[in-house]
mmCIF file of the N, C-alpha and C atoms, coordinates in Angstrom:
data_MODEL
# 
_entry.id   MODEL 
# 
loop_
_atom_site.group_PDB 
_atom_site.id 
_atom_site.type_symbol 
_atom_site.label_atom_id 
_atom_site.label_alt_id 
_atom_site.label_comp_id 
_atom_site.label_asym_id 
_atom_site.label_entity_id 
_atom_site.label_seq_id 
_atom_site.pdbx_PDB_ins_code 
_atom_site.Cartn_x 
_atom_site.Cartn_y 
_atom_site.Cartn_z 
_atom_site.occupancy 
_atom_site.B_iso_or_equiv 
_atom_site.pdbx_formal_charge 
_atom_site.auth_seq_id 
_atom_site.auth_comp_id 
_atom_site.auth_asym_id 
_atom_site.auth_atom_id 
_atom_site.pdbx_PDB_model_num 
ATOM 1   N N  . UNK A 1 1  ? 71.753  32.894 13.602 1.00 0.00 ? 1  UNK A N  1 
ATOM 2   C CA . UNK A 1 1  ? 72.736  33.083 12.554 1.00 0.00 ? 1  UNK A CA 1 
ATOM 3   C C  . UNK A 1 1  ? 72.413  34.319 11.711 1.00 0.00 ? 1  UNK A C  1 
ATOM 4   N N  . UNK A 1 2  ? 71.147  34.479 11.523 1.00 0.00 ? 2  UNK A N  1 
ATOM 5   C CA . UNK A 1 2  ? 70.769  35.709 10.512 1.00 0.00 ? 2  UNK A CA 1 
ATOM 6   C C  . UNK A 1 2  ? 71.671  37.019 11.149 1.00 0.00 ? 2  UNK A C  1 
ATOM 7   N N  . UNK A 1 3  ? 71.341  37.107 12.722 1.00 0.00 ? 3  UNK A N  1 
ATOM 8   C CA . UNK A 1 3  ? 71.864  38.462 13.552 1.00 0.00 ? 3  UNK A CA 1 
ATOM 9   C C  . UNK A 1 3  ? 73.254  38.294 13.073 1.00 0.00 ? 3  UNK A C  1 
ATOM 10  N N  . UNK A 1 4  ? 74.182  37.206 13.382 1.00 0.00 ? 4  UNK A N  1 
ATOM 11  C CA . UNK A 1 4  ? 75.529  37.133 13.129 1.00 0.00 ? 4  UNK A CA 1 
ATOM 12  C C  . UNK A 1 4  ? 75.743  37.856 11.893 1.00 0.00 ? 4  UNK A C  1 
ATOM 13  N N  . UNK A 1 5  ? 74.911  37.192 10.537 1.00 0.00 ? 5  UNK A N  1 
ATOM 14  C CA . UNK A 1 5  ? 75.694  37.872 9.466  1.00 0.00 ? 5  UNK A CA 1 
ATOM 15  C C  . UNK A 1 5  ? 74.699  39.359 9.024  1.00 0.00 ? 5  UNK A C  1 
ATOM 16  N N  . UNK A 1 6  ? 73.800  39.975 9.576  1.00 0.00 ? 6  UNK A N  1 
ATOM 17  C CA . UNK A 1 6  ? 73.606  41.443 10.020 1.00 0.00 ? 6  UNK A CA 1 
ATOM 18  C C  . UNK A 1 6  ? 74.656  42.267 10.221 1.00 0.00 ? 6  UNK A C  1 
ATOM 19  N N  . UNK A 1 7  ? 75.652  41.567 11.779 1.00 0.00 ? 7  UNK A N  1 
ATOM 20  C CA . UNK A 1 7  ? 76.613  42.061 11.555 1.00 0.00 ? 7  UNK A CA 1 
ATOM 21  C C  . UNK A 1 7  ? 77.931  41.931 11.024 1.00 0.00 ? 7  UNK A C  1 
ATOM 22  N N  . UNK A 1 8  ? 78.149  41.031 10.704 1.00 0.00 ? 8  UNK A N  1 
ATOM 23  C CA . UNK A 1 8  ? 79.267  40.418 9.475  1.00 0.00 ? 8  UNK A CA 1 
ATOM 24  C C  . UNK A 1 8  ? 79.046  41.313 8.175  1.00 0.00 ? 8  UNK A C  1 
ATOM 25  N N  . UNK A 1 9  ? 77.720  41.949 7.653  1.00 0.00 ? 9  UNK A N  1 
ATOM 26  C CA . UNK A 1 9  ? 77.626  42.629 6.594  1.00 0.00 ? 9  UNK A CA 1 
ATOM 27  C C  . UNK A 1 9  ? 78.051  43.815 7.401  1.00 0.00 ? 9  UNK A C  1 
ATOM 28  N N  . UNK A 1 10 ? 77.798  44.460 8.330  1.00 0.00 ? 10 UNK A N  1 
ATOM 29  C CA . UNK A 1 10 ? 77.853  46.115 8.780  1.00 0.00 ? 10 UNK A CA 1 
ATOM 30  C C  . UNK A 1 10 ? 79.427  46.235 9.468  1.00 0.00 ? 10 UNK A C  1 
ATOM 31  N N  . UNK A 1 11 ? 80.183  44.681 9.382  1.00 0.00 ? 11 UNK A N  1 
ATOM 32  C CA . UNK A 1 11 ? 81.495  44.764 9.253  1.00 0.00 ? 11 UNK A CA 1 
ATOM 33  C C  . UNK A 1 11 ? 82.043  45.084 8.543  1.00 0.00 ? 11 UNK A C  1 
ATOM 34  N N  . UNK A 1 12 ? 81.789  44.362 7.128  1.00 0.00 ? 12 UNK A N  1 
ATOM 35  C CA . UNK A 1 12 ? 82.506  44.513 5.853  1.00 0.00 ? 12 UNK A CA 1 
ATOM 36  C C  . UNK A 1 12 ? 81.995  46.020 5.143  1.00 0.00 ? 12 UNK A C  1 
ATOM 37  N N  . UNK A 1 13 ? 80.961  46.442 5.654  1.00 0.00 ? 13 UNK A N  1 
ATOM 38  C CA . UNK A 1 13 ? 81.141  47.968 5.238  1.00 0.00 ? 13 UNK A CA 1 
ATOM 39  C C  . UNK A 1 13 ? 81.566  48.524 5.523  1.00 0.00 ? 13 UNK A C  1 
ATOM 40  N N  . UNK A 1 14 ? 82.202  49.080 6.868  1.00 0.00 ? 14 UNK A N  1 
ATOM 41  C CA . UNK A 1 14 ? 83.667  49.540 7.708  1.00 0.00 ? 14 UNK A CA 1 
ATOM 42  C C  . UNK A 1 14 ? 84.392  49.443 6.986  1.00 0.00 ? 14 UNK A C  1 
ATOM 43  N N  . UNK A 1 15 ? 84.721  48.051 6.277  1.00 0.00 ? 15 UNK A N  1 
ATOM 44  C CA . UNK A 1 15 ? 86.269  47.270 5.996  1.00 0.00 ? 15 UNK A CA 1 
ATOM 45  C C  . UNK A 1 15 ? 85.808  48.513 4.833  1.00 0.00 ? 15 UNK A C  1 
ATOM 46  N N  . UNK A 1 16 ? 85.134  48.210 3.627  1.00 0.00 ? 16 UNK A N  1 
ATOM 47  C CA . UNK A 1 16 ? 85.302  48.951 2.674  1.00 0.00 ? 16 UNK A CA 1 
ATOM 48  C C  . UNK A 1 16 ? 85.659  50.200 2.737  1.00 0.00 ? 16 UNK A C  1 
ATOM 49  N N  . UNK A 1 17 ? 85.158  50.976 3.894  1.00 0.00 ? 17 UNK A N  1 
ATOM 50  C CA . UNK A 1 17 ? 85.368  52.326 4.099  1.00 0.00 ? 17 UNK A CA 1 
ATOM 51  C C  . UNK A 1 17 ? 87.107  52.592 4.113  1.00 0.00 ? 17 UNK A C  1 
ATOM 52  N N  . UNK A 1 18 ? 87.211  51.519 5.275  1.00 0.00 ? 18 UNK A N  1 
ATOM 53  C CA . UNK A 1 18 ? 89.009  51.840 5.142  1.00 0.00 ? 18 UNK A CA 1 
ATOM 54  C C  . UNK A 1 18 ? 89.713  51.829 3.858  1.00 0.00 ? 18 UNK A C  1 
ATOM 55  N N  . UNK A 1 19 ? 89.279  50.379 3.652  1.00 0.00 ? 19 UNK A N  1 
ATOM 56  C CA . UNK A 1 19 ? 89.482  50.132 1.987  1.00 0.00 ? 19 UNK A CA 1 
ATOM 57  C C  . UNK A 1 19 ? 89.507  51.278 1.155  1.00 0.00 ? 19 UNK A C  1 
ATOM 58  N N  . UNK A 1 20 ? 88.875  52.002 0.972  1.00 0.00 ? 20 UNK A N  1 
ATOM 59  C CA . UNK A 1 20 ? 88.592  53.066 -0.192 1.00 0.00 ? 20 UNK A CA 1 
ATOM 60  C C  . UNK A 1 20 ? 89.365  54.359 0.108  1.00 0.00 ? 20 UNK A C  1 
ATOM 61  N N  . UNK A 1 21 ? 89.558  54.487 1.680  1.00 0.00 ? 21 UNK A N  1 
ATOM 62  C CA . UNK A 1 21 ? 89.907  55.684 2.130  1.00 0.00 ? 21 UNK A CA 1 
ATOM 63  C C  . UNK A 1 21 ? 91.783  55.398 2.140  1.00 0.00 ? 21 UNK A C  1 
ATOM 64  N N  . UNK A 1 22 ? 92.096  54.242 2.120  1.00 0.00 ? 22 UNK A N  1 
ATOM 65  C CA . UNK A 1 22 ? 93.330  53.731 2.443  1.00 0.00 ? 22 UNK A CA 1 
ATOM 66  C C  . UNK A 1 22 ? 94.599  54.881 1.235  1.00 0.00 ? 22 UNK A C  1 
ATOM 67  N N  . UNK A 1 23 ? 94.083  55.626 0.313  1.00 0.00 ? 23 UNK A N  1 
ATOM 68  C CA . UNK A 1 23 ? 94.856  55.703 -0.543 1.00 0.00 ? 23 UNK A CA 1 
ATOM 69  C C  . UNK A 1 23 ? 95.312  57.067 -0.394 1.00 0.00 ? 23 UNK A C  1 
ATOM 70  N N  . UNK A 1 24 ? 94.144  57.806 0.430  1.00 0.00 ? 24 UNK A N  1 
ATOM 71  C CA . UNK A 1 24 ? 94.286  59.175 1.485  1.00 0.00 ? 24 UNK A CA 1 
ATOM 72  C C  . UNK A 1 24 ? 94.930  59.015 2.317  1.00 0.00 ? 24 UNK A C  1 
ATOM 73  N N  . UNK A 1 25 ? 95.397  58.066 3.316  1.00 0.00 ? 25 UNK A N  1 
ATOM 74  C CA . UNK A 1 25 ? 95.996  57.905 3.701  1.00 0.00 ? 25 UNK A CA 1 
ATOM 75  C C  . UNK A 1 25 ? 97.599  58.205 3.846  1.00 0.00 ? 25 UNK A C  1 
ATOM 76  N N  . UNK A 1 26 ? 97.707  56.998 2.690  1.00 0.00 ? 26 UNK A N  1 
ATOM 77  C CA . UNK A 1 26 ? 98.991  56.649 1.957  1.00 0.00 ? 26 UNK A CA 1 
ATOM 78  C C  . UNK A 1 26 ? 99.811  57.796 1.268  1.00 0.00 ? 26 UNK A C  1 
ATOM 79  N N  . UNK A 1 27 ? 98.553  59.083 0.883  1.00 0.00 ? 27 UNK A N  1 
ATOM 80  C CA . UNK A 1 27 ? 99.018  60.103 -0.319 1.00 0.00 ? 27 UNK A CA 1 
ATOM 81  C C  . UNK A 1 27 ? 99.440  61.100 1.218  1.00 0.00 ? 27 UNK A C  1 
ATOM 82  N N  . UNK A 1 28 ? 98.700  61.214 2.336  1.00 0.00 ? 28 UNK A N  1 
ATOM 83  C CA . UNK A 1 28 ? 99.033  61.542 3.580  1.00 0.00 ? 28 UNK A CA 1 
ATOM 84  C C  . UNK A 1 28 ? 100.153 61.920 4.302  1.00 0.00 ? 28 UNK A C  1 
ATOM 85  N N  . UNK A 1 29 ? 101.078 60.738 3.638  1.00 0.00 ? 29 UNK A N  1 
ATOM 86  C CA . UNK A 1 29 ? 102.407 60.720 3.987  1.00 0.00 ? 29 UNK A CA 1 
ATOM 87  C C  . UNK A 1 29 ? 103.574 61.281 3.382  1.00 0.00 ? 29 UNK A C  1 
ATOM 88  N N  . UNK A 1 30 ? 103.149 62.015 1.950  1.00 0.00 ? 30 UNK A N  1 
ATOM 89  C CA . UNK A 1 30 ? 103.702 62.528 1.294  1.00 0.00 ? 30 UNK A CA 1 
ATOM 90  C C  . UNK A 1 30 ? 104.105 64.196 1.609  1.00 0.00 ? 30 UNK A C  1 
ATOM 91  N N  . UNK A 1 31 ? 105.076 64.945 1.211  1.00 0.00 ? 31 UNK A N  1 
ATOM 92  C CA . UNK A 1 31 ? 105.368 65.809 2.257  1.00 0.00 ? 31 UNK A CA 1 
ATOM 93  C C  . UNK A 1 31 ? 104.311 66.880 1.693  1.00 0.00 ? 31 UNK A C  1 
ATOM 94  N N  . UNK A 1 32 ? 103.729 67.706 2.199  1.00 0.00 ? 32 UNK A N  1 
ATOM 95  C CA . UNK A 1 32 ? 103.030 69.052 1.509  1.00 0.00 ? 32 UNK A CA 1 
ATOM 96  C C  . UNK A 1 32 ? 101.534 68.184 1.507  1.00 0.00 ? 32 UNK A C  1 
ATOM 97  N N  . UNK A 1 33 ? 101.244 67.234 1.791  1.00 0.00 ? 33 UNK A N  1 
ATOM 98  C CA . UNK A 1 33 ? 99.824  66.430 1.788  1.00 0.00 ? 33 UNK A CA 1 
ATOM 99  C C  . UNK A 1 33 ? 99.372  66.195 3.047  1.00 0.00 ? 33 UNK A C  1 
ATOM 100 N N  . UNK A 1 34 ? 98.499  66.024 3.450  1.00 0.00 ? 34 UNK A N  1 
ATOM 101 C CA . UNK A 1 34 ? 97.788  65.740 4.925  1.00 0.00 ? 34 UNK A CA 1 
ATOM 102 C C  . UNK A 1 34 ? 96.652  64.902 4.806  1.00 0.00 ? 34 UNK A C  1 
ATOM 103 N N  . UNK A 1 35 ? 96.041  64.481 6.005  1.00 0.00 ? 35 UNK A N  1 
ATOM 104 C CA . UNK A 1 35 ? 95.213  63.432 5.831  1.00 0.00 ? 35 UNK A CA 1 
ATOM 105 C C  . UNK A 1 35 ? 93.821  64.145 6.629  1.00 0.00 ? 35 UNK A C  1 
ATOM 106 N N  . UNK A 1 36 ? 92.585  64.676 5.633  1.00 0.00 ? 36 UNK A N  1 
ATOM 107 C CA . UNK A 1 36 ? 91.857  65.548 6.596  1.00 0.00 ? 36 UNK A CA 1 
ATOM 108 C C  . UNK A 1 36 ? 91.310  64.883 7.754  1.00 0.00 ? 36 UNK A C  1 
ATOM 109 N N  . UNK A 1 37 ? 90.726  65.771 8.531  1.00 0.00 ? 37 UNK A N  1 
ATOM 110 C CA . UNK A 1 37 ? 90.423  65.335 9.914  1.00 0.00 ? 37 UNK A CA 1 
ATOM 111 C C  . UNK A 1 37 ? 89.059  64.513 10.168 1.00 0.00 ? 37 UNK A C  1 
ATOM 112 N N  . UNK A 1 38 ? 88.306  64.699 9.139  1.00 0.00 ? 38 UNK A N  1 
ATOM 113 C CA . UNK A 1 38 ? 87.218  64.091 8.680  1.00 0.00 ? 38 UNK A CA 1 
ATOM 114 C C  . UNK A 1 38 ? 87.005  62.552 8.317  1.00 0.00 ? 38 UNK A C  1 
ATOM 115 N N  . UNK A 1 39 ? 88.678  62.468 7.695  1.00 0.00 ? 39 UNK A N  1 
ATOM 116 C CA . UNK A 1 39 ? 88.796  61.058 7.001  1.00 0.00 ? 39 UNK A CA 1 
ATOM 117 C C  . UNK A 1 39 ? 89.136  60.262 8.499  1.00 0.00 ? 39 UNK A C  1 
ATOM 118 N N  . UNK A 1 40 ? 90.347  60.552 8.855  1.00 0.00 ? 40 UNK A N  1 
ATOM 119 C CA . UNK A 1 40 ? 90.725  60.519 10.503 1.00 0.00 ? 40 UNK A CA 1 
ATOM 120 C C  . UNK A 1 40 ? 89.662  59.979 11.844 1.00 0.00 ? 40 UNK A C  1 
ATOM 121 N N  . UNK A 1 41 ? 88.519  60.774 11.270 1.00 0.00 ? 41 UNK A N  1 
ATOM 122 C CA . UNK A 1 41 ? 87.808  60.451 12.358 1.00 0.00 ? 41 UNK A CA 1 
ATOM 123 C C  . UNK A 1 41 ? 86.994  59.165 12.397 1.00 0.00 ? 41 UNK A C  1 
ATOM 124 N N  . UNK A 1 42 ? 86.796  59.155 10.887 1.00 0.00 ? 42 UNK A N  1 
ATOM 125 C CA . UNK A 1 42 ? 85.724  58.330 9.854  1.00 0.00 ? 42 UNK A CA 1 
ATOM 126 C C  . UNK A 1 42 ? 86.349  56.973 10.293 1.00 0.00 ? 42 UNK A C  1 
ATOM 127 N N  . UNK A 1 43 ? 87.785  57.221 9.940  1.00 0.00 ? 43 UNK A N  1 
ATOM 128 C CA . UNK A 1 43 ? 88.415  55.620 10.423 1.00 0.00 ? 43 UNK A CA 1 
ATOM 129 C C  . UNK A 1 43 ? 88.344  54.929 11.487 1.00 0.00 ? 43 UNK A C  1 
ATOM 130 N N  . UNK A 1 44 ? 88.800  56.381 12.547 1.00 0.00 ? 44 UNK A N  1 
ATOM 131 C CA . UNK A 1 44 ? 88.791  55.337 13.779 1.00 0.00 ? 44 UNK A CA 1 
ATOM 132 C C  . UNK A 1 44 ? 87.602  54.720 14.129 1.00 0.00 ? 44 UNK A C  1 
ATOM 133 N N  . UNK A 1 45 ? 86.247  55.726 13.578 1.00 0.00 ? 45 UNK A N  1 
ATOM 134 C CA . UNK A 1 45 ? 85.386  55.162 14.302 1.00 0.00 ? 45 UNK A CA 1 
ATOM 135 C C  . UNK A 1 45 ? 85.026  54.031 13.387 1.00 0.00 ? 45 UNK A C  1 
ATOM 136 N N  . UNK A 1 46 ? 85.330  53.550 12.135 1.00 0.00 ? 46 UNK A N  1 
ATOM 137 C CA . UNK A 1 46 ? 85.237  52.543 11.448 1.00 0.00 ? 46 UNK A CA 1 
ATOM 138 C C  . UNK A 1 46 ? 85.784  51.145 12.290 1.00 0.00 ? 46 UNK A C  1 
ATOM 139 N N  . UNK A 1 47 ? 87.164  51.589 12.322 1.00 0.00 ? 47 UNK A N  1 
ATOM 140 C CA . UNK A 1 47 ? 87.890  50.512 13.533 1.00 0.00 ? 47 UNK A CA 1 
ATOM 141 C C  . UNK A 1 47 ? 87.482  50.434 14.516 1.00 0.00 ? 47 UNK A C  1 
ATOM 142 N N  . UNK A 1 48 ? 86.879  51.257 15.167 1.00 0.00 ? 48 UNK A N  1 
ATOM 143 C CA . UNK A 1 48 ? 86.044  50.910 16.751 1.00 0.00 ? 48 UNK A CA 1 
ATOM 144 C C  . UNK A 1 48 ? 84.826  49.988 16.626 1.00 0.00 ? 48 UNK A C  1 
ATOM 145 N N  . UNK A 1 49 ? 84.190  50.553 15.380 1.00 0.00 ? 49 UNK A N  1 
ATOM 146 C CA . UNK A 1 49 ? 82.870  49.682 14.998 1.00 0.00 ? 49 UNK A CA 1 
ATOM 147 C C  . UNK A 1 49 ? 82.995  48.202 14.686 1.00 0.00 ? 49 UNK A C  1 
ATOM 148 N N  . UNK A 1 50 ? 84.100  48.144 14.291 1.00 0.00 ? 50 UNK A N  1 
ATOM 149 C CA . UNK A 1 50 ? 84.767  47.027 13.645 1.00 0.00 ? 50 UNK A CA 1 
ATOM 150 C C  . UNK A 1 50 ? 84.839  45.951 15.119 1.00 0.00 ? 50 UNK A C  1 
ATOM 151 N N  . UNK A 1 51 ? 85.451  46.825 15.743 1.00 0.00 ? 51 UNK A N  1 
ATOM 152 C CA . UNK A 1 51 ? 85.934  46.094 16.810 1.00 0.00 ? 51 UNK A CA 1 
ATOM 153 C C  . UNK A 1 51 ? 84.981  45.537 17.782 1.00 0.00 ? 51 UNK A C  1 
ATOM 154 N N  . UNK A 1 52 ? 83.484  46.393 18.076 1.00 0.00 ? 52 UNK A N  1 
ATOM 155 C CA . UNK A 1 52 ? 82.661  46.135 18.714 1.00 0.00 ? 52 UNK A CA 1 
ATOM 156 C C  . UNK A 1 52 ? 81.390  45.283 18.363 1.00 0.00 ? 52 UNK A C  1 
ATOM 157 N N  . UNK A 1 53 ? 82.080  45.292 16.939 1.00 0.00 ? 53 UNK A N  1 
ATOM 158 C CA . UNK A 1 53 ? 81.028  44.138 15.916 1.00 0.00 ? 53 UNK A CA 1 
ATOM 159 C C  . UNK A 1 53 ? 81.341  42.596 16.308 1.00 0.00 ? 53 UNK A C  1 
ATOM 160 N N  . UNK A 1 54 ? 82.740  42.484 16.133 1.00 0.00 ? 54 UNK A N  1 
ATOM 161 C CA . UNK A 1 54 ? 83.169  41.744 16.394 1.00 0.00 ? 54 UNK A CA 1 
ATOM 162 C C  . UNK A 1 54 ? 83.190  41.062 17.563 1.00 0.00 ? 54 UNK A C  1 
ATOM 163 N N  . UNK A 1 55 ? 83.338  41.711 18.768 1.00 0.00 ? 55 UNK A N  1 
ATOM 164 C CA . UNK A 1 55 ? 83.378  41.496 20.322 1.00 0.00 ? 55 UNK A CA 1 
ATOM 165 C C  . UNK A 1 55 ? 81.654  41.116 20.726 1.00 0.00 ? 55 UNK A C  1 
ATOM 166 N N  . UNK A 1 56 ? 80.958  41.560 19.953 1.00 0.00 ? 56 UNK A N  1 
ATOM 167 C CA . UNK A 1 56 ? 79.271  41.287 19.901 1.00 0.00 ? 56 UNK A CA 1 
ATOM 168 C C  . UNK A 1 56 ? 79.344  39.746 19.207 1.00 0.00 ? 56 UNK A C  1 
ATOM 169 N N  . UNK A 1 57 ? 80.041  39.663 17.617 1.00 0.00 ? 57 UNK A N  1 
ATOM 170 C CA . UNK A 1 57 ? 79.419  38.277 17.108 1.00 0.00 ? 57 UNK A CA 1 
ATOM 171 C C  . UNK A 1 57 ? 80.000  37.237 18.091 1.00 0.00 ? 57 UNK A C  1 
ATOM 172 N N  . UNK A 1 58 ? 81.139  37.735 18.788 1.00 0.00 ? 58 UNK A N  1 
ATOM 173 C CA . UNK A 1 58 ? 81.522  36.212 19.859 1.00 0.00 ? 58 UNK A CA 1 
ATOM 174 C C  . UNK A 1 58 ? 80.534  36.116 20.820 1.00 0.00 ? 58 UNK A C  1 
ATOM 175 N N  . UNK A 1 59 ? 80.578  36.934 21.310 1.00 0.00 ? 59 UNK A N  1 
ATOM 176 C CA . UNK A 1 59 ? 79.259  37.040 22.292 1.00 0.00 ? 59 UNK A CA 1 
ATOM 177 C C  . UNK A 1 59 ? 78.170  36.148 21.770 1.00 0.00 ? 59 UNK A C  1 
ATOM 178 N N  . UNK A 1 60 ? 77.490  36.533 20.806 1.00 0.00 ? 60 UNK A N  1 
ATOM 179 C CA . UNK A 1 60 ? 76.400  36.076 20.149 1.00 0.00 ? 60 UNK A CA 1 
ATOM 180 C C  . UNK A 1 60 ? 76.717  34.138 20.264 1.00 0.00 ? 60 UNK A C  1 
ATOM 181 N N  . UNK A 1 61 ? 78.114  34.055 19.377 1.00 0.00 ? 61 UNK A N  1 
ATOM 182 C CA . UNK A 1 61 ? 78.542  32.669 19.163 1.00 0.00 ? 61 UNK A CA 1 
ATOM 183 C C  . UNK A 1 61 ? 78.603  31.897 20.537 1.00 0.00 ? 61 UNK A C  1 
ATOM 184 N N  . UNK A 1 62 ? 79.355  32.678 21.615 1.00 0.00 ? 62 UNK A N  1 
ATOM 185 C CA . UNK A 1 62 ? 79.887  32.010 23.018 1.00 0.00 ? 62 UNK A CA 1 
ATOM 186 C C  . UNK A 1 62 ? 78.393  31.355 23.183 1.00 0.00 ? 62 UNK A C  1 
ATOM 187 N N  . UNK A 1 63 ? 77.055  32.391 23.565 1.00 0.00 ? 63 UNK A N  1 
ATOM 188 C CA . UNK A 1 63 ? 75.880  32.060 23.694 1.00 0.00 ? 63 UNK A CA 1 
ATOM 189 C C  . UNK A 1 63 ? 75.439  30.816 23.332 1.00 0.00 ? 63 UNK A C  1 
ATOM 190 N N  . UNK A 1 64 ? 75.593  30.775 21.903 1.00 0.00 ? 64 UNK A N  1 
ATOM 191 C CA . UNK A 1 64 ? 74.826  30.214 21.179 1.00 0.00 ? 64 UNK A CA 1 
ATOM 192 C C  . UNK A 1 64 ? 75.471  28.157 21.901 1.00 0.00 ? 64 UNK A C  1 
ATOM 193 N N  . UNK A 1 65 ? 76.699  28.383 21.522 1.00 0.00 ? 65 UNK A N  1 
ATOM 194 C CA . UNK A 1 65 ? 77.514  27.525 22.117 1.00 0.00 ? 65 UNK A CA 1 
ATOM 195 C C  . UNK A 1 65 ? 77.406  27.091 23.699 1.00 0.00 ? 65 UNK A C  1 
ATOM 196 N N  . UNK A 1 66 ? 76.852  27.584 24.538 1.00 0.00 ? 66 UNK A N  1 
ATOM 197 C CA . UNK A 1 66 ? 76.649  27.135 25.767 1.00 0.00 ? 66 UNK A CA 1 
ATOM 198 C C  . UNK A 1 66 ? 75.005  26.826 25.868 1.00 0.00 ? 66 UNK A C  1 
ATOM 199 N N  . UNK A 1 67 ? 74.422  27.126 24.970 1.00 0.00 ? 67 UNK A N  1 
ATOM 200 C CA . UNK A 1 67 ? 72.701  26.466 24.645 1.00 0.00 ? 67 UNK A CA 1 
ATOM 201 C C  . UNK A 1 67 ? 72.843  24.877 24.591 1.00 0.00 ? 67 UNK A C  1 
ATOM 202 N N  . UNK A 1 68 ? 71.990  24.142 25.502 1.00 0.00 ? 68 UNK A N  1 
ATOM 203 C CA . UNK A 1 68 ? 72.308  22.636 25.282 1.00 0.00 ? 68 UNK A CA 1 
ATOM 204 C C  . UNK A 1 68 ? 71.601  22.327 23.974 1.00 0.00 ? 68 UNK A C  1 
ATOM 205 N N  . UNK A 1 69 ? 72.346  20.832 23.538 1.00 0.00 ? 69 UNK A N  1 
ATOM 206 C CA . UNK A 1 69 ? 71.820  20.748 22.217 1.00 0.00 ? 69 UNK A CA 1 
ATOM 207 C C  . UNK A 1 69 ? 70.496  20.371 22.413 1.00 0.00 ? 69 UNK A C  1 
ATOM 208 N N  . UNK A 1 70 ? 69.951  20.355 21.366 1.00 0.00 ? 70 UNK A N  1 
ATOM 209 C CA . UNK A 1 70 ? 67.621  19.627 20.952 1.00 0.00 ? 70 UNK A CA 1 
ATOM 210 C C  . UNK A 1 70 ? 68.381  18.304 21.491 1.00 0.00 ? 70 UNK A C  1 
ATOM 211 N N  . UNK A 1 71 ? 67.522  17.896 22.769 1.00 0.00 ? 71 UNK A N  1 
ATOM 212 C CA . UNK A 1 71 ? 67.625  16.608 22.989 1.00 0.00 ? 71 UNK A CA 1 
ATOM 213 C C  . UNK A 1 71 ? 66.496  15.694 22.378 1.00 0.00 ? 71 UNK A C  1 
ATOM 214 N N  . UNK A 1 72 ? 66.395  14.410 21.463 1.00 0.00 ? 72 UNK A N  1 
ATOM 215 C CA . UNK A 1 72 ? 65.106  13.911 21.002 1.00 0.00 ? 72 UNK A CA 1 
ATOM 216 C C  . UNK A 1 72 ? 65.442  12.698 21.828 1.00 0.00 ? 72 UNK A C  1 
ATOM 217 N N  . UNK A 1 73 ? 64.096  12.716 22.406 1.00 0.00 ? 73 UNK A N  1 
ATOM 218 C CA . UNK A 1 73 ? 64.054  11.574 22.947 1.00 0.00 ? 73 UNK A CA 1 
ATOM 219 C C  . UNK A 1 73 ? 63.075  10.345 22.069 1.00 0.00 ? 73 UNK A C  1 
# 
């Protein structure tokens, strides 16, 4: 469980990143404004990280879940 929320924290720092960056974005869309390429890149790879964090904690969980239970005899 500790590994799980290792990465459950190095999730939610991604999230924040978008979070914070979300407003560059938004101002992005405005005409004469752009969204630099820096921020752009920052995201996706935020969302990729995101995504591979995620695809890891199931992993981790599926595992954990096919471990037979402590049998006491």
């Amino acid at each position: 469980m500790e590994q799980i929320d290792k990465l459950q924290s190095q999730i939610l720092e991604h999230k924040a990143y978008l979070y914070d960056t979300d407003y560059i974005v938004i101002r992005g869309q405005e005409p004469g404004q752009g969204i630099p390429e820096e921020v752009k890149d920052m995201r996706k790879f935020a969302r990729a990280e995101i995504n591979r964090l995620e695809a890891e904690i199931a992993e981790i969980e599926k595992q954990i879940g096919e471990q037979p239970e402590n049998v006491q005899l």
